[in-house]
C-alpha positions as CSV (number, residue, x, y, z in Angstrom):
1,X,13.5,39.2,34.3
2,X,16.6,39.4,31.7
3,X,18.9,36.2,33.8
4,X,15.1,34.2,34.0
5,X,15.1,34.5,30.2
6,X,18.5,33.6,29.7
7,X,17.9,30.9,32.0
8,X,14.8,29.7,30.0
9,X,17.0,29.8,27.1
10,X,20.2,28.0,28.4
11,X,17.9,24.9,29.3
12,X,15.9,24.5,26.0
13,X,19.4,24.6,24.4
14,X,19.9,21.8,27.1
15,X,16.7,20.0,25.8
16,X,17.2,20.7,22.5
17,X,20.8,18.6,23.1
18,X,19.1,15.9,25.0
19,X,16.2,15.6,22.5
20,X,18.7,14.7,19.5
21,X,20.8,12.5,21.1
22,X,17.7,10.3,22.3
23,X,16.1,10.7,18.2
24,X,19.6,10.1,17.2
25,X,19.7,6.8,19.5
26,X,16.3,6.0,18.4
27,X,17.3,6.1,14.4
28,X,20.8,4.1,15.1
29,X,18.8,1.6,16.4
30,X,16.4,0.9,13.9
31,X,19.0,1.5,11.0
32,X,20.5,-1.7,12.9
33,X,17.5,-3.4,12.8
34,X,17.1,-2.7,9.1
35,X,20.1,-3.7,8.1
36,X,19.8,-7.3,10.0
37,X,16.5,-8.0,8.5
38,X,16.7,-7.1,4.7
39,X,19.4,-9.0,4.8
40,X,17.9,-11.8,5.6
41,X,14.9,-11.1,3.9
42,X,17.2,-10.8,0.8
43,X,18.4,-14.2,1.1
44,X,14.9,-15.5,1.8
45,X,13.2,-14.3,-1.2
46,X,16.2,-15.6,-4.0
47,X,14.8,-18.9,-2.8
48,X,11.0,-18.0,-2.9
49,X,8.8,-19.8,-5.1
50,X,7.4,-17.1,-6.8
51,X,7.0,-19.0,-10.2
52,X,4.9,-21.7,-7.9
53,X,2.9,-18.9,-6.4
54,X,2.1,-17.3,-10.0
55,X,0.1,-20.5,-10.8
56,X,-1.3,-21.3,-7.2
57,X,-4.9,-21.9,-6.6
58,X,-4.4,-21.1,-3.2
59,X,-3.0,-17.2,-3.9
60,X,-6.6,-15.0,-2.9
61,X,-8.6,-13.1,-5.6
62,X,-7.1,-9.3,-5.2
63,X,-9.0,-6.0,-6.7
64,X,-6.8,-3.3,-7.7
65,X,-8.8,-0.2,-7.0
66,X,-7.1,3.2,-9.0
67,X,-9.0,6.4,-7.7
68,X,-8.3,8.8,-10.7
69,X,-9.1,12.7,-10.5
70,X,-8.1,14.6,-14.0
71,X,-5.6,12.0,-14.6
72,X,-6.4,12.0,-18.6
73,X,-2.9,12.4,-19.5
74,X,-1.5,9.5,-17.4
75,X,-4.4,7.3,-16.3
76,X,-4.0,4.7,-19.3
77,X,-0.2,4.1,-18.3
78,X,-1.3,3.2,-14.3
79,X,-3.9,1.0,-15.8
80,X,-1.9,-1.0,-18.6
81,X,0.8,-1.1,-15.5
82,X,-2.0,-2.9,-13.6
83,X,-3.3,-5.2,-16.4
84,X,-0.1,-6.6,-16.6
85,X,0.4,-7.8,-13.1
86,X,2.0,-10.9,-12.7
87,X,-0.6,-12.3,-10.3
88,X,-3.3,-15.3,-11.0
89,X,-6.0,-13.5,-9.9
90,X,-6.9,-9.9,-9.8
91,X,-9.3,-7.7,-11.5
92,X,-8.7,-3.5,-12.1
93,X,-11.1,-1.2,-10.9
94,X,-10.7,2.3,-11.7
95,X,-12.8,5.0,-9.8
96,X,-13.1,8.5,-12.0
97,X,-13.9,10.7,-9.4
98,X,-15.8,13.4,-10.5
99,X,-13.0,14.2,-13.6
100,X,-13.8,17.3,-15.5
101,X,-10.6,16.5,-18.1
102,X,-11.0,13.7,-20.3
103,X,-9.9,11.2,-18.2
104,X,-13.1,9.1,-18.6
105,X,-13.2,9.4,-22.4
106,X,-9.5,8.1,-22.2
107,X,-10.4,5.2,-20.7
108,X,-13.6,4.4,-23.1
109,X,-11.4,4.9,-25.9
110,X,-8.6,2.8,-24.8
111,X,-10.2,-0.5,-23.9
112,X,-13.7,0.0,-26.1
113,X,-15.6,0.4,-22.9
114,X,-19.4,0.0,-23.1
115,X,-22.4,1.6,-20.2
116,X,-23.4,-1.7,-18.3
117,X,-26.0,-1.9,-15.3
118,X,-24.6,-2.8,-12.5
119,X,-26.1,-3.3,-8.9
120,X,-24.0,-0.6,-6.6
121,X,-24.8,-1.5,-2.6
122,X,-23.7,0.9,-0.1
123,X,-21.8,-1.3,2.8
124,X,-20.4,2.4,2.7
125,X,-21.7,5.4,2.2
126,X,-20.5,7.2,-0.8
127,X,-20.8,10.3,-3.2
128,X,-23.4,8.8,-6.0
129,X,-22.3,6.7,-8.7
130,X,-23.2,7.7,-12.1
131,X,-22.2,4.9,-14.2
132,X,-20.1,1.6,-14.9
133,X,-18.5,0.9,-18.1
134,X,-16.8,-2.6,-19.4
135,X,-15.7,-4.7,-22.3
136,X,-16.9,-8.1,-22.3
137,X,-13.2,-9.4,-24.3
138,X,-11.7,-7.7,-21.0
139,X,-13.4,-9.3,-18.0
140,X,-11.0,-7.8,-15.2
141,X,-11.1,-4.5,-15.7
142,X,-14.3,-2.4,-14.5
143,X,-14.6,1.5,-14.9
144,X,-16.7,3.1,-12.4
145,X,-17.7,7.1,-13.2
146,X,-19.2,8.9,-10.0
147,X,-19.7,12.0,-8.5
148,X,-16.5,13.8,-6.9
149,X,-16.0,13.1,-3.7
150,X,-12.0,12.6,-2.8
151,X,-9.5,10.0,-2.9
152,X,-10.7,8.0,-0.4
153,X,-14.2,8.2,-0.8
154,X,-13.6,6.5,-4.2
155,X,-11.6,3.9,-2.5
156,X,-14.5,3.6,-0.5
157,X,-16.8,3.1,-3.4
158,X,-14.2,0.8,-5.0
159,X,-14.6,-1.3,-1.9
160,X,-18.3,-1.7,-2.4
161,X,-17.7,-2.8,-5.5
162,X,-14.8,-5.2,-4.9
163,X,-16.2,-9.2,-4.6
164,X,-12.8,-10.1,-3.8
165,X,-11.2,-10.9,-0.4
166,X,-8.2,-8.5,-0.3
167,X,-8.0,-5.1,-2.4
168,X,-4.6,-3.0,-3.2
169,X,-4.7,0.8,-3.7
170,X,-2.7,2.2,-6.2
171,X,-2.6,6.4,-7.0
172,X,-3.7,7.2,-10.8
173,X,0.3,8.3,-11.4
174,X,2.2,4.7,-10.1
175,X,3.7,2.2,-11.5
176,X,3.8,-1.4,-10.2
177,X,6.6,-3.5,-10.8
178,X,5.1,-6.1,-12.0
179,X,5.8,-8.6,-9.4
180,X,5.1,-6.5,-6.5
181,X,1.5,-7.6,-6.5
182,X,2.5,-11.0,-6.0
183,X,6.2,-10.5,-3.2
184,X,3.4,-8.4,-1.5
185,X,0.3,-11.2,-1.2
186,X,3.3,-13.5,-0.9
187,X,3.8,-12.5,2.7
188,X,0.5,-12.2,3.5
189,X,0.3,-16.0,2.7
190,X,3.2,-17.4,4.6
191,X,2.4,-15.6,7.6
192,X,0.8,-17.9,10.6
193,X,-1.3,-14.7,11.6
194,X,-4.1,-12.8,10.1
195,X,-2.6,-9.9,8.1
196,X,-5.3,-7.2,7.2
197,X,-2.8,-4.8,6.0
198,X,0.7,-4.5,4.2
199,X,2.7,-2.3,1.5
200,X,5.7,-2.2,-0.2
201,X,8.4,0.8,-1.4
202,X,7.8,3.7,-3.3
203,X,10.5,4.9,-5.5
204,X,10.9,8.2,-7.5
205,X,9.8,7.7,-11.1
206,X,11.5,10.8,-12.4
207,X,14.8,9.7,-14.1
208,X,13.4,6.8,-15.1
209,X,12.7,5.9,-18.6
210,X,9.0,4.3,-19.6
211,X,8.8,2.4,-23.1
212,X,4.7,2.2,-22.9
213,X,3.6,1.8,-18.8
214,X,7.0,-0.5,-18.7
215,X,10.2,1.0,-17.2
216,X,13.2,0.7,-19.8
217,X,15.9,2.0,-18.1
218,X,16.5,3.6,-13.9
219,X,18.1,6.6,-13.9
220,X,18.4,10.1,-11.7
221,X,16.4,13.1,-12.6
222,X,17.7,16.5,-13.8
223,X,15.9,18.4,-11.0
224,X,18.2,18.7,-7.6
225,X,14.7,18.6,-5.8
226,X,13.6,15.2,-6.9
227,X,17.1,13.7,-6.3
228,X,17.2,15.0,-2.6
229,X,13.4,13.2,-2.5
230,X,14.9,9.8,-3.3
231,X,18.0,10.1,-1.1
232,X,14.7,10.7,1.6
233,X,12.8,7.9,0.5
234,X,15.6,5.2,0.0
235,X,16.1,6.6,4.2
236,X,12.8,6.4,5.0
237,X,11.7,3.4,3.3
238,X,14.8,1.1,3.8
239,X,15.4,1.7,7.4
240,X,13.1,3.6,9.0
241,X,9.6,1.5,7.9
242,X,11.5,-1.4,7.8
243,X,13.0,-0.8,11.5
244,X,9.3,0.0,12.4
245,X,8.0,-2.9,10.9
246,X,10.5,-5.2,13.0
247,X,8.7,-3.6,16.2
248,X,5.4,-4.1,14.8
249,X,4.8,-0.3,14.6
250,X,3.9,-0.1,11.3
251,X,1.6,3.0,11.3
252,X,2.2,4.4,7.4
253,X,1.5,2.5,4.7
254,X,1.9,4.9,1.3
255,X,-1.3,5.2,0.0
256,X,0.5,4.6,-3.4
257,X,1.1,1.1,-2.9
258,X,-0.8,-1.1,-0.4
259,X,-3.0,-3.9,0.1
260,X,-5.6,-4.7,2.8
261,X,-8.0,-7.1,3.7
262,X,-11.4,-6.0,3.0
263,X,-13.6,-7.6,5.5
264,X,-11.0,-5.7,8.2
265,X,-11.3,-2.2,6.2
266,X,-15.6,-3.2,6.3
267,X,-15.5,-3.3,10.5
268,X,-13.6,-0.2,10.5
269,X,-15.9,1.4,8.6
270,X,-13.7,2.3,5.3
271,X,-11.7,5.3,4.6
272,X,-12.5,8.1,6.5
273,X,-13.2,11.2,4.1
274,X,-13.1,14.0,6.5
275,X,-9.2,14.2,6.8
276,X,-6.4,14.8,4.5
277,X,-4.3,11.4,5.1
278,X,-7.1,8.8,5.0
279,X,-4.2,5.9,4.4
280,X,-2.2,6.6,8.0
281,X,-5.5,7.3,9.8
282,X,-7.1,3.8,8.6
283,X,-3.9,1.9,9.6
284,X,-4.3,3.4,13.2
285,X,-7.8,2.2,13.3
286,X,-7.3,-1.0,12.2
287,X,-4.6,-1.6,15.2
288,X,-6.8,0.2,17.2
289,X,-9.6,-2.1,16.7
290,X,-8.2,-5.3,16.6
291,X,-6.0,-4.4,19.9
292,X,-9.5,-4.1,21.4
293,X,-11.1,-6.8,20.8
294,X,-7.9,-9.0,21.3
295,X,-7.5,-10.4,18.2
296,X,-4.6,-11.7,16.3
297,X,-3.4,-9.6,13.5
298,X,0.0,-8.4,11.6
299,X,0.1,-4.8,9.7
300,X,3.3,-5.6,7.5
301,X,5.8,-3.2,5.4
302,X,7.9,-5.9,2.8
303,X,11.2,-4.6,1.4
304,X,11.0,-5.9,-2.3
305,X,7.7,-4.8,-4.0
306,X,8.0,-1.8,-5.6
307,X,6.3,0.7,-7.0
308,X,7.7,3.8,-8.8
309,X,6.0,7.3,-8.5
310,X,5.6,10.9,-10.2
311,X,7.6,13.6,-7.1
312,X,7.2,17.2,-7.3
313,X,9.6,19.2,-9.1
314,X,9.0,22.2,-7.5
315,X,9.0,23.4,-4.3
316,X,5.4,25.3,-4.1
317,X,4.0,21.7,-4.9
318,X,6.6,19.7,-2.9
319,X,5.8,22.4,0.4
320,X,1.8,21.5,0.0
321,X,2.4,17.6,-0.5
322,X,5.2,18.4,2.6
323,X,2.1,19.9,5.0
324,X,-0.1,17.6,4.0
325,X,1.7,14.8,5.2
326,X,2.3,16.1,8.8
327,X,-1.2,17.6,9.0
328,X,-2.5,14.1,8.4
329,X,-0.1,12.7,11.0
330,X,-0.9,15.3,13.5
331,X,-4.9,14.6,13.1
332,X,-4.3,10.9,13.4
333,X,-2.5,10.8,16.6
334,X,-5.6,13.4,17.9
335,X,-7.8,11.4,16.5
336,X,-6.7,8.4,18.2
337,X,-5.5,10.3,21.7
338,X,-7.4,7.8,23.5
339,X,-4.6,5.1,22.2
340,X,-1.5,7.3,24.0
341,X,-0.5,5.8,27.0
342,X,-3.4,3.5,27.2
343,X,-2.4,-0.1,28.3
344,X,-5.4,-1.7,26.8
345,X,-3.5,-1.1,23.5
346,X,-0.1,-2.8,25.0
347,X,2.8,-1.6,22.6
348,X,0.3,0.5,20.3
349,X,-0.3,2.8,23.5
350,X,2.8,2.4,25.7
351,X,5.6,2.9,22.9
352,X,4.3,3.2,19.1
353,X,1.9,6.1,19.4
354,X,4.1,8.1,21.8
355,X,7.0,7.1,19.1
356,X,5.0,8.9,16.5
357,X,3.8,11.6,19.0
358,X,7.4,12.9,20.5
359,X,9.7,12.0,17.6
360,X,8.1,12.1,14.0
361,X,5.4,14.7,15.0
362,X,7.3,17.0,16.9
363,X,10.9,16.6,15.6
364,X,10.4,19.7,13.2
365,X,9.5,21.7,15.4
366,X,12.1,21.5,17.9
367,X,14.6,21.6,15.1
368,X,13.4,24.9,13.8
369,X,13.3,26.4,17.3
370,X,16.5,24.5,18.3
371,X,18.5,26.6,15.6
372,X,17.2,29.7,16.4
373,X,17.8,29.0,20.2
374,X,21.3,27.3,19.9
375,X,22.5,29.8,16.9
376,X,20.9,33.1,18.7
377,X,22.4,31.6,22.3
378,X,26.1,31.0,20.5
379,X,26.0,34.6,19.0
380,X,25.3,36.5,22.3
381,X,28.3,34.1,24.3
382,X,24.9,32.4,26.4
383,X,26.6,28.8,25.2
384,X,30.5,28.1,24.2
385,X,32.0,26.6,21.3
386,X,31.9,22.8,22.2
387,X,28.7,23.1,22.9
388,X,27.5,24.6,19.6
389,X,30.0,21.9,17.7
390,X,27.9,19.2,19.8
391,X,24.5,20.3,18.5
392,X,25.9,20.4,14.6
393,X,27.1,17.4,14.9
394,X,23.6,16.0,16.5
395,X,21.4,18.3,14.2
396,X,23.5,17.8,11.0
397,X,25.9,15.9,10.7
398,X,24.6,12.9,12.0
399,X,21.6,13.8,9.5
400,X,24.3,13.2,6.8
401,X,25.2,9.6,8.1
402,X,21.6,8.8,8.3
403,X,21.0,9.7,4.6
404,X,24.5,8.4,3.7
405,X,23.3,4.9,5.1
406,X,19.9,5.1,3.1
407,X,22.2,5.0,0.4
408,X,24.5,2.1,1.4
409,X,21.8,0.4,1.9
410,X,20.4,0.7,-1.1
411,X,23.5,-0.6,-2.9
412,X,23.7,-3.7,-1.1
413,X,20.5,-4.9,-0.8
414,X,18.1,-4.0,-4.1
415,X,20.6,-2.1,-6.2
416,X,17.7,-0.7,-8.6
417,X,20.1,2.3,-9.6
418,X,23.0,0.6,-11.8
419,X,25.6,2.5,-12.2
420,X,28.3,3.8,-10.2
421,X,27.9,7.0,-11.3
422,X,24.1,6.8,-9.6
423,X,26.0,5.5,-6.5
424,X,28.1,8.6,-6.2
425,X,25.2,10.9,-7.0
426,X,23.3,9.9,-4.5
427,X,26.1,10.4,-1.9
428,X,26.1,13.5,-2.9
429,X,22.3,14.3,-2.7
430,X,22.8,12.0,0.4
431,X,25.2,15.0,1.8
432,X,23.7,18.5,0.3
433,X,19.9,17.7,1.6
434,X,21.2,18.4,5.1
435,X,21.8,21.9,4.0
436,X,18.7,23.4,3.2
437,X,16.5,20.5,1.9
438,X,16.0,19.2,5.2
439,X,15.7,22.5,6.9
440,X,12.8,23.6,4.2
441,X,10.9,20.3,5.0
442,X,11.0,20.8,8.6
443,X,9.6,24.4,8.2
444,X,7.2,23.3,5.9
445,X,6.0,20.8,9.3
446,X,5.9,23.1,11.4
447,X,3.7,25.5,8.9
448,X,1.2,22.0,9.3
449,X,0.7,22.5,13.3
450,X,-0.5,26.2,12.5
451,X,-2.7,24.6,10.1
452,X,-3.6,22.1,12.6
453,X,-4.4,24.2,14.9
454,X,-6.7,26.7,13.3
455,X,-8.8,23.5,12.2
456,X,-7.5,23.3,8.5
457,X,-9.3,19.6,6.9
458,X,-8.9,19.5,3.2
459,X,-6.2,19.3,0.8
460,X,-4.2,22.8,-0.3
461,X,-5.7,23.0,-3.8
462,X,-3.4,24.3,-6.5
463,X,-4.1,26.7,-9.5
464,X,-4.6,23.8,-11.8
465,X,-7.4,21.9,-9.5
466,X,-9.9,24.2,-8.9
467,X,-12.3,23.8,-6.0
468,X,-15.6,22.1,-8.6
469,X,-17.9,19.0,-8.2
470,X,-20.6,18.2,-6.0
471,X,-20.2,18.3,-2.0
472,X,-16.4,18.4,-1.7
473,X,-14.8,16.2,0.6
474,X,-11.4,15.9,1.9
475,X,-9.3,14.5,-1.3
């Protein structure tokens, strides 16, 4: 019994080995496909007509739909971010769902909002809408006031609402650059095939200096936590999504940022409300649907909007926003089993899904069980020296590269952190998250599948947010 455990153990250290190495080889490659194609998408966009597009008749109508929930404190800064777009034609729609601050009275105050009557139809179903408010001197901006139901059932009520062709989500704490709008749409435009779906980057807003809902000056935070979050996001944004992207993959668009074309999201059948990552889940559904039917269709991630968001600065908030993540990637890929290996999908079901399946959903936890295998086997002499090098190296150090490269890109493409005192910084960051950081996100993952599997479907409330409000959804 003892030499058939050792054994067991001796060849998940062997899998464990084998397992990195083929990530590894998976993340080389699309940091090399990252690197060729913001490049050239660098040098294609310092000759875009942007300027020309601003006063095109031909750029579509857009709704900007903000879901807001107890935002009171921030909600006017998203929304002046918003009004300022540089695009020809948008209109703002902000959803108070079910606030019990004074985020509604905020917005009345702010842009002298009046009651109106509006005609609300139901294309989809929705918590109940209690009332619309406007300024007739401000024709583009709409406040809607309904009953609480989530996030993305008040993106589904701003879709109701919207009479425009395409609608971009933005979270009640974002700002938009304010060209993003327009690099975003710009893509959607040039492209000789239907694309019901794109986004753009999210950066980390803490650091950064705000004169009004305008950034004045980019800068790193105090907090060691949210500078190990932008060393993550400059790595997951600038050569992971992009790599993706390349491969048409794209299967996470940040709900922070993205834009879609509403007649697609209206055959889907809207957000779905009954899990905790509506904006990966709808993406699926939309490939899933138009792979189906056989029709043509691009799902895009573009480098060089931006948008610049609030990230936790502590870790009991980080670890919930951390397991809600991979809980709403685990019930995704469930959702959609019938996609996995399927070769009516073609790519989505052959390589994409199983991508997201064997690598990004179970990565943590073979990492968290690979160091207590590889580090218990070392101890006890079950594994010799080179071979527990070979696995730090693999596990770690390579981890380091990885992030070091997140960075590097950065600096050469986009360069929104000036100095070289950021630069260094971040190398830094770029180095320590791979000692702890990473480990603690992992385990926070893996804490997700145990959610997952004892059928856990809403969002971890904290202290502050109270369960309240009538028939509560999934946020």
């Amino acid at each position: 019994m003892i030499s058939l455990f050792i054994t067991a153990i001796l060849l998940f250290n062997y899998f464990v080995w084998f397992y990195y190495g083929f990530v590894n080889l998976i993340y080389t490659g699309l940091l090399c496909i990252a690197l060729v194609v913001v490049l050239r998408h660098i040098r294609r966009i310092r000759y875009a007509p942007l300027r020309e597009l601003l006063y095109s008749s031909e750029m579509p109508p857009v709704s900007i739909l903000i879901p807001a929930f107890n935002e009171g404190d921030i909600v006017i800064r998203t929304v002046r971010s918003a009004m300022e777009m540089d695009y020809p034609f948008f209109d703002v729609i902000v959803l108070n769902d079910g606030s019990d601050d004074h985020t509604l009275e905020q917005l009345i105050d702010a842009y002298k909002l009046k009651k109106i009557d509006l005609v609300y139809r139901e294309f989809i179903k929705t918590e109940a809408v209690r009332g619309f408010y406007y300024n007739r001197e401000i024709p583009n901006l709409l406040v809607v006031d309904k009953a609480r139901g989530g996030k993305p059932d008040a993106l589904n009520c701003g879709i109701n609402i919207s009479q425009n062709p395409y609608f971009c989500s933005i979270d009640a704490d974002t700002i938009v650059e304010p060209q993003a709008l327009l690099r975003l749409m710009s893509s959607v435009v040039a492209s000789s095939k239907p694309v019901v779906a794109c986004g753009g980057v999210v950066r980390v807003m803490n650091g950064v200096k705000l004169r009004g809902a305008f950034i004045e000056r980019i800068g790193l935070p105090k907090s060691f936590l949210a500078n190990f979050q932008i060393v993550e996001y400059l790595r997951g944004f600038l050569f992971g999504r992009v790599g993706l992207d390349f491969l048409n993959a794209t299967l996470i668009l940040s709900g922070a940022f993205s834009l879609f074309q509403k007649s697609a999201v209206l055959a889907v059948g809207g957000y779905a409300c009954d899990i905790v990552c509506e904006d990966m889940e709808l993406v699926v559904r939309l490939h899933r649907h138009y792979r189906k039917e056989k029709l043509p269709y691009l799902i895009n991630f573009v480098t060089d909007p931006i948008c610049w968001t609030e990230v936790p600065e502590k870790i009991r908030t980080l670890a919930k926003q951390r397991r809600r993540w991979h809980l709403g990637l685990l019930q995704s890929i469930v959702r959609h089993r019938g996609v996995l290996f399927n070769p009516r999908y073609g790519s989505l079901g052959l390589s994409v899904m199983p991508y997201y399946l064997f690598v990004e959903a179970f990565s943590p936890l073979v990492e968290i069980l690979g160091y207590i295998a590889v580090i218990g086997a070392y101890v006890f002499g079950l594994i010799n020296y080179e071979f527990f090098v070979l696995f730090l190296i693999l596990a770690v150090f390579y981890g380091i590269f990885l992030s070091v490269a997140g960075v590097f890109l950065e600096e050469i493409t986009y360069r929104r952190y000036p100095g070289w005192e950021h630069l260094f910084l971040l190398l830094v960051f770029g180095v320590l998250e791979n000692f702890g950081y990473r480990q603690m996100n992992s385990f926070w993952r893996v804490q997700a599948f145990f959610q997952f599997l004892i059928g856990w479907r809403k969002w971890e409330l904290s202290r502050e947010q109270p369960k309240k409000g009538a028939r509560q959804r999934a946020q």
